[in-house]
C-alpha positions as CSV (number, residue, x, y, z in Angstrom):
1,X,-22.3,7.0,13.7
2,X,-19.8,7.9,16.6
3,X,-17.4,5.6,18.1
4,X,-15.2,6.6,21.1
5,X,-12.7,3.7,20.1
6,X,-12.9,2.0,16.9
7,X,-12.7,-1.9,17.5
8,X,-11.8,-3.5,13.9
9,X,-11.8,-6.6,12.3
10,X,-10.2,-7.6,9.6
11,X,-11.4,-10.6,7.2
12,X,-8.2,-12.1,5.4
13,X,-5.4,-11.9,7.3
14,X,-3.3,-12.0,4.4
15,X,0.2,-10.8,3.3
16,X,-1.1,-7.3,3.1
17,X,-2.0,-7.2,6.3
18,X,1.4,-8.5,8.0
19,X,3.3,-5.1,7.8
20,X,1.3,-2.7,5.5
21,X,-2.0,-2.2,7.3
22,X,-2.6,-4.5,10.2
23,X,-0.2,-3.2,12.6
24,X,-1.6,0.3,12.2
25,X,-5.1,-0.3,13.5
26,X,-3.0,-1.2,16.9
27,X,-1.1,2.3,16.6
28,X,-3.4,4.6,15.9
29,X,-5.1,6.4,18.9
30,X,-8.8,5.5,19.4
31,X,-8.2,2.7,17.5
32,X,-8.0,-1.6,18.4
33,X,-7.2,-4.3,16.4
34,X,-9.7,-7.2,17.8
35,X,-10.4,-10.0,15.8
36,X,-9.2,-11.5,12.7
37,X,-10.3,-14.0,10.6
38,X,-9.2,-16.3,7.9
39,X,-10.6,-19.5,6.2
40,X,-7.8,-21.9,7.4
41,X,-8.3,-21.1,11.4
42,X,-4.9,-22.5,11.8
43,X,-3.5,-19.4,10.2
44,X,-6.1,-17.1,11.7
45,X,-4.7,-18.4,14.9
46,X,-1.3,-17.7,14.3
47,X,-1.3,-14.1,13.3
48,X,-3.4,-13.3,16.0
49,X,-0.9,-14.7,18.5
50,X,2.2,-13.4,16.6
51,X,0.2,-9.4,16.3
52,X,-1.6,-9.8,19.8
53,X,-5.1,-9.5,18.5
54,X,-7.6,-11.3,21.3
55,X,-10.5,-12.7,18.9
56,X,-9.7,-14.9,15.9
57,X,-12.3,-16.5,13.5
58,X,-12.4,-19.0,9.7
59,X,-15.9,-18.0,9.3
60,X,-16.4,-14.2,7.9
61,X,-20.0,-14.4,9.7
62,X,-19.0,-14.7,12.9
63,X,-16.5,-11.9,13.1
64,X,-18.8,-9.5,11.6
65,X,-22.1,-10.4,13.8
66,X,-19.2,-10.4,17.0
67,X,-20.7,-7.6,19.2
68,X,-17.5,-6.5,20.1
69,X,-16.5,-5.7,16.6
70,X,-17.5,-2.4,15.5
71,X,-15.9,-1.9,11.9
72,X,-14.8,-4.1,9.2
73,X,-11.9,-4.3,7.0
74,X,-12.2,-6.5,3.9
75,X,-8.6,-7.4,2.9
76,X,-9.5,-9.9,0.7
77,X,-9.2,-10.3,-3.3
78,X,-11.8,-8.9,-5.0
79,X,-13.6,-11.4,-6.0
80,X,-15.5,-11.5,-2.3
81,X,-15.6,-7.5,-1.6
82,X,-19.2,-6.9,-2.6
83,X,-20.0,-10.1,-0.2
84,X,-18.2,-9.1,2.9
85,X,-19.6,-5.8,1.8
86,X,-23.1,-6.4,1.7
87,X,-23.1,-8.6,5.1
88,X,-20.9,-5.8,7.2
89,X,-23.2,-3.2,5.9
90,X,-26.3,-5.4,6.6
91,X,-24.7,-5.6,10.6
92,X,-24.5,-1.7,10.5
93,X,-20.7,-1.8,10.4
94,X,-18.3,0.7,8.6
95,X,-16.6,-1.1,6.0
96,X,-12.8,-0.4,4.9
97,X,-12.3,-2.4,1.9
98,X,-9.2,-3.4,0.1
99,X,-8.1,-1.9,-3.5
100,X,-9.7,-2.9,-6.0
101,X,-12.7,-2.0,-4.9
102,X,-14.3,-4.8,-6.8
103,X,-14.0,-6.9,-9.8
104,X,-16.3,-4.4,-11.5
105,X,-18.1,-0.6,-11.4
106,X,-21.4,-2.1,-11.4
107,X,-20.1,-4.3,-7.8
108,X,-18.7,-1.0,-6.8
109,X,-22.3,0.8,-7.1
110,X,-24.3,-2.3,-5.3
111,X,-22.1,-1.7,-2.6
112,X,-22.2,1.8,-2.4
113,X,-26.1,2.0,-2.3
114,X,-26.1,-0.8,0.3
115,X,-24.0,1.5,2.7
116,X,-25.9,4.2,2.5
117,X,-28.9,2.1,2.8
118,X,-27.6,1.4,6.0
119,X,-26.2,4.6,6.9
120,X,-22.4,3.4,7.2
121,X,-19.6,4.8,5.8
122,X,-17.7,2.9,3.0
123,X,-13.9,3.8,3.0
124,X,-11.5,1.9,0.3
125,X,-8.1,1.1,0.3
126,X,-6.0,3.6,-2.0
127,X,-3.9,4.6,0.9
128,X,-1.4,6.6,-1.2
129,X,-3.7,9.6,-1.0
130,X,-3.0,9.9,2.2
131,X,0.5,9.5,2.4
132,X,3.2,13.0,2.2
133,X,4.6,12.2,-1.1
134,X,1.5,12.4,-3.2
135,X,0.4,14.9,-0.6
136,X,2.9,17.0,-1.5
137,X,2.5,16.9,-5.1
138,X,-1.0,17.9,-4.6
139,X,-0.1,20.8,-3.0
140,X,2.5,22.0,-5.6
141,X,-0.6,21.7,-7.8
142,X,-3.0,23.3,-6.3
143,X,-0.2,26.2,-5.3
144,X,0.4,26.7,-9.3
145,X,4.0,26.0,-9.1
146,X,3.3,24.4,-12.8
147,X,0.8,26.7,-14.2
148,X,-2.6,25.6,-15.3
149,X,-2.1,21.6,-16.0
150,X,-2.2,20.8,-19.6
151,X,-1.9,17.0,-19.5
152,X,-0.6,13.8,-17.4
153,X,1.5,10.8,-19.1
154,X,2.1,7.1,-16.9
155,X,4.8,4.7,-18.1
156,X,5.0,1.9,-16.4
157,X,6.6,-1.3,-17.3
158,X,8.2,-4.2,-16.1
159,X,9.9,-7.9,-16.4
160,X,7.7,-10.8,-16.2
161,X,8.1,-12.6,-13.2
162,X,8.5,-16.7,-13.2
163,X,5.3,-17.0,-11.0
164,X,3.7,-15.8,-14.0
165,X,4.7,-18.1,-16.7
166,X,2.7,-21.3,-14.4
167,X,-0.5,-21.4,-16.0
168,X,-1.5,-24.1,-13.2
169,X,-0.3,-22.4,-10.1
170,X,-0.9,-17.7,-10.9
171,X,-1.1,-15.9,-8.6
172,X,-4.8,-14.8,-7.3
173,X,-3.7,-11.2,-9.3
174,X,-3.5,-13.3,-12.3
175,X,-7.1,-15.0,-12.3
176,X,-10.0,-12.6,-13.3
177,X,-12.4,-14.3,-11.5
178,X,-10.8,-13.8,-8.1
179,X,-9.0,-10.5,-8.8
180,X,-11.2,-8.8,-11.4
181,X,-8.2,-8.9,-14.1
182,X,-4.8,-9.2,-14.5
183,X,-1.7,-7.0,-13.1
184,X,-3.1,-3.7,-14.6
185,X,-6.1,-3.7,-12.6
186,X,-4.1,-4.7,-10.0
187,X,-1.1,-2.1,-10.1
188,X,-2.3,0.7,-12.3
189,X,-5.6,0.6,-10.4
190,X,-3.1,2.7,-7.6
191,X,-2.3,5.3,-10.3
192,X,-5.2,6.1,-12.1
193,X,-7.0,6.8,-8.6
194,X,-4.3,8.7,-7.6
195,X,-4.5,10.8,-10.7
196,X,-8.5,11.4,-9.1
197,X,-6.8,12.6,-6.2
198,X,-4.3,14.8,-7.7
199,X,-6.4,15.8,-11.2
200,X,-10.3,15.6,-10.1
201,X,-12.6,12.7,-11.8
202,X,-11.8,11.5,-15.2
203,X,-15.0,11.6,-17.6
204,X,-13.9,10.1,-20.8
205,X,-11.6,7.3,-21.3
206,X,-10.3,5.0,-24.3
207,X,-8.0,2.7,-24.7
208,X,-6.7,-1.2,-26.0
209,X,-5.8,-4.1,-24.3
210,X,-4.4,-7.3,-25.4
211,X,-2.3,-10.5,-24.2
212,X,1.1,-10.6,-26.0
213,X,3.4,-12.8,-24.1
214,X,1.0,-15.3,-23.5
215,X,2.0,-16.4,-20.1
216,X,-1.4,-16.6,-18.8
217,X,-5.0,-15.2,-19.7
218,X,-5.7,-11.7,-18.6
219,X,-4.2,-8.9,-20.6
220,X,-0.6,-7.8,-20.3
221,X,-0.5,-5.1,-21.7
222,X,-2.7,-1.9,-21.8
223,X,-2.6,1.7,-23.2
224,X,-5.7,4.2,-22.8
225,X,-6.2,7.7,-22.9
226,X,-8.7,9.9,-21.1
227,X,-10.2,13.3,-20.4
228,X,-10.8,14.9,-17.2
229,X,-14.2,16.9,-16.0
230,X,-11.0,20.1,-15.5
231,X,-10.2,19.1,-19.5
232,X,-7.1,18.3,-18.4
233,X,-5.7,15.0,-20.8
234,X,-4.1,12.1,-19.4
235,X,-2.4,8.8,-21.3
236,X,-0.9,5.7,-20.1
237,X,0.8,2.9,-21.1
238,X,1.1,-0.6,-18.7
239,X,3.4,-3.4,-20.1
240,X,4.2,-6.3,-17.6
241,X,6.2,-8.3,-20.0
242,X,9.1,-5.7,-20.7
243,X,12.7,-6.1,-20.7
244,X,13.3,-3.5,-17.6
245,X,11.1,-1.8,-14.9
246,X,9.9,1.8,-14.8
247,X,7.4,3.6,-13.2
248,X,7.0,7.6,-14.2
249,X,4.4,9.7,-14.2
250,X,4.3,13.7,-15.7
251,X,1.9,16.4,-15.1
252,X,3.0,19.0,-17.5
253,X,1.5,22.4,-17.4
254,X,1.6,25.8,-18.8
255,X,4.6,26.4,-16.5
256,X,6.4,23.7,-15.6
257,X,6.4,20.1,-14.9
258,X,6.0,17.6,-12.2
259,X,7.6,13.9,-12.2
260,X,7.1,11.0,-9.6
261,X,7.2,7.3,-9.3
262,X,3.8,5.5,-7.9
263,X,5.5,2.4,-6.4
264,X,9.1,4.1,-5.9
265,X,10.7,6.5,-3.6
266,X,12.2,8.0,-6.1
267,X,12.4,12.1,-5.5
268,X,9.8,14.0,-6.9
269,X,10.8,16.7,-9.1
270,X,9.6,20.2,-10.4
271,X,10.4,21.7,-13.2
272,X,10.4,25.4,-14.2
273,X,12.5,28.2,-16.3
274,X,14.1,28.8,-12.7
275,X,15.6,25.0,-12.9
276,X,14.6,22.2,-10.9
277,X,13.5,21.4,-7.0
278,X,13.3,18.1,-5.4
279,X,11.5,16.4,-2.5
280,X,12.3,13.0,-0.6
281,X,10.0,11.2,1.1
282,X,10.5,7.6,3.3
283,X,7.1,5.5,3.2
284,X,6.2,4.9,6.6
285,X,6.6,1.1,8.1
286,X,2.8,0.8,8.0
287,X,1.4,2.8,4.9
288,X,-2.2,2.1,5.5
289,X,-1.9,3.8,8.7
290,X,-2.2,7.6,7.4
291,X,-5.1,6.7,5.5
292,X,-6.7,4.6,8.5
293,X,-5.7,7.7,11.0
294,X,-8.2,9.5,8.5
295,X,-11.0,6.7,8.8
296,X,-10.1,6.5,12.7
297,X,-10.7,10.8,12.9
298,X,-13.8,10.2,10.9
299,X,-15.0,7.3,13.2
300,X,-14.5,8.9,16.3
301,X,-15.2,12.7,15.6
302,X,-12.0,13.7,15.8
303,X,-12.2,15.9,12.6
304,X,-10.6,15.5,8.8
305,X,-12.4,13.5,6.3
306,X,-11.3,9.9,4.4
307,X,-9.9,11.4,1.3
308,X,-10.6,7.6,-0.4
309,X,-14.3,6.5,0.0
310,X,-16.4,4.0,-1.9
311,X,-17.7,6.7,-4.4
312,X,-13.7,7.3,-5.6
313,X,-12.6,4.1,-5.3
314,X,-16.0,2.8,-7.4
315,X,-14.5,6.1,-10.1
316,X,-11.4,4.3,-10.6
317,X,-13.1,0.9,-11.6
318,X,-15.5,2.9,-13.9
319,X,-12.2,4.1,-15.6
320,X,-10.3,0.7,-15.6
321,X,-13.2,-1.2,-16.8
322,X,-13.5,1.7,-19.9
323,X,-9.9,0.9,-20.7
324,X,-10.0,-2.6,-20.6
């Protein structure tokens, strides 16, 4: 399946979509933004005038039967993924699907066969292995500047916000039904697939999680502890009703250590007996858009491959759903 431009359309123009991904469908080369659509049409409306996009749709069906549309990308909560999924796939579309993949592995696996049933592609939305920063740590990896990696350790905590303490008006993150959780499937779903991308697949995972602070029903707090296929160990610990915010992550190895932020710029730093060395890194405006250049490539012909498809994305709900 070979396109010469890839026509997209997305299905929930949402916040994401404003300045993290939608603009980059218009940017990248071979690639056109072309309908969007969203249940109030009202809305759908609007951000097609304000972003220039010529089609715009409240019914999923219609954008994703529209002849002119040749790939969708499901920016939706989780809760209607395998839906969207199952239709675009159904219409012989290419599907790009937001993170989570799902609101569980078993989801991710019906999806998964029904694109290759219909010999489409399934690309998912963890757009951070595509971006220079994590890039970059990978390569430091895979150059040795640590040794062989021993183990990985995540911290990362933080205050609990006011829209969380509303037990009649949380957030879609906040309602399991819609989202598939609470915040840690929501947030630490970004690191423990980056750890896939940096670390290979995980193969054994524990872990505990409860509800202390009580502001609403999904857990708050989660700590788990897994093994890699490389043997490599890994532990994490996720708190969203601490006093402070922090975000670290540390691969140690036999030689040295590496330490980033997921969600920060914050400089990424190597450790060895020689001292240390650090590296800055902006995000981009658009930080789907180095991902979706990869999709685009892939699309197209152009060369490269998707580094996040529906069989790594599905890896990381496998993982979350063993911790949880």
């Amino acid at each position: 399946m070979k396109f010469n431009k890839v026509r997209w359309g997305i299905i929930g123009c949402g916040d994401v979509t404003e300045v993290k991904s939608g603009p980059a469908f218009q940017k990248i080369k071979n690639s056109e933004l072309v309908a969007v659509m969203r249940r109030t049409g009202e809305l759908a409306k609007d951000y097609a005038i304000r972003h220039h996009v010529p089609k715009w749709y409240d019914d999923a069906d219609a954008l994703i039967n529209d002849p002119n549309v040749d790939a969708i990308y499901i920016a939706t909560p989780p809760g209607s993924h395998k839906e969207y999924t199952m239709k675009a796939a159904k219409a012989g579309k290419p599907v790009y699907v937001e993170k989570p993949m799902a609101l569980n592995f078993d989801e991710c696996k019906e999806m998964i066969d029904a694109c290759e049933g219909a010999h489409v592609p399934l690309y998912v939305a963890y757009y951070r292995r595509a971006l220079p920063r994590f890039v970059k740590v990978k390569e430091l990896l895979e150059n040795k500047e640590i040794g062989d990696v021993r183990f990985v350790s995540t911290t990362q905590y933080q205050k609990a916000s006011e829209d969380v303490k509303d037990l009649q008006n949380l957030p879609w993150r906040l309602q399991p039904e819609l989202s598939g959780g609470g915040l840690f499937f929501d947030l630490a779903s970004h690191t423990l697939d980056l750890l896939d991308f940096l670390l290979g697949p995980i193969k054994e995972v524990k872990g505990f999680a409860s509800n202390q602070a009580g502001y609403y029903h999904a857990e708050d707090i989660v700590t788990g502890t897994y093994q890699f296929e490389s043997r490599i160990h890994g532990v994490g610990n996720w708190c969203f009703s601490a006093f402070d915010d922090v975000d670290v992550n540390e691969i140690v190895g036999s030689n040295g250590k590496i330490t980033f932020s997921t969600f920060g710029n914050d400089s990424i730093v190597l450790t060895t007996a020689s001292g240390t060395e650090q590296w800055n890194y902006e995000a981009p405006q658009h930080v789907h858009q180095p991902l979706v250049e990869t999709i685009v490539a892939d699309l197209t012909g152009g060369g490269g491959k998707c580094p996040s498809t529906g069989v790594t994305g599905a890896r990381t709900n496998w993982v979350m759903g063993e911790i949880r």
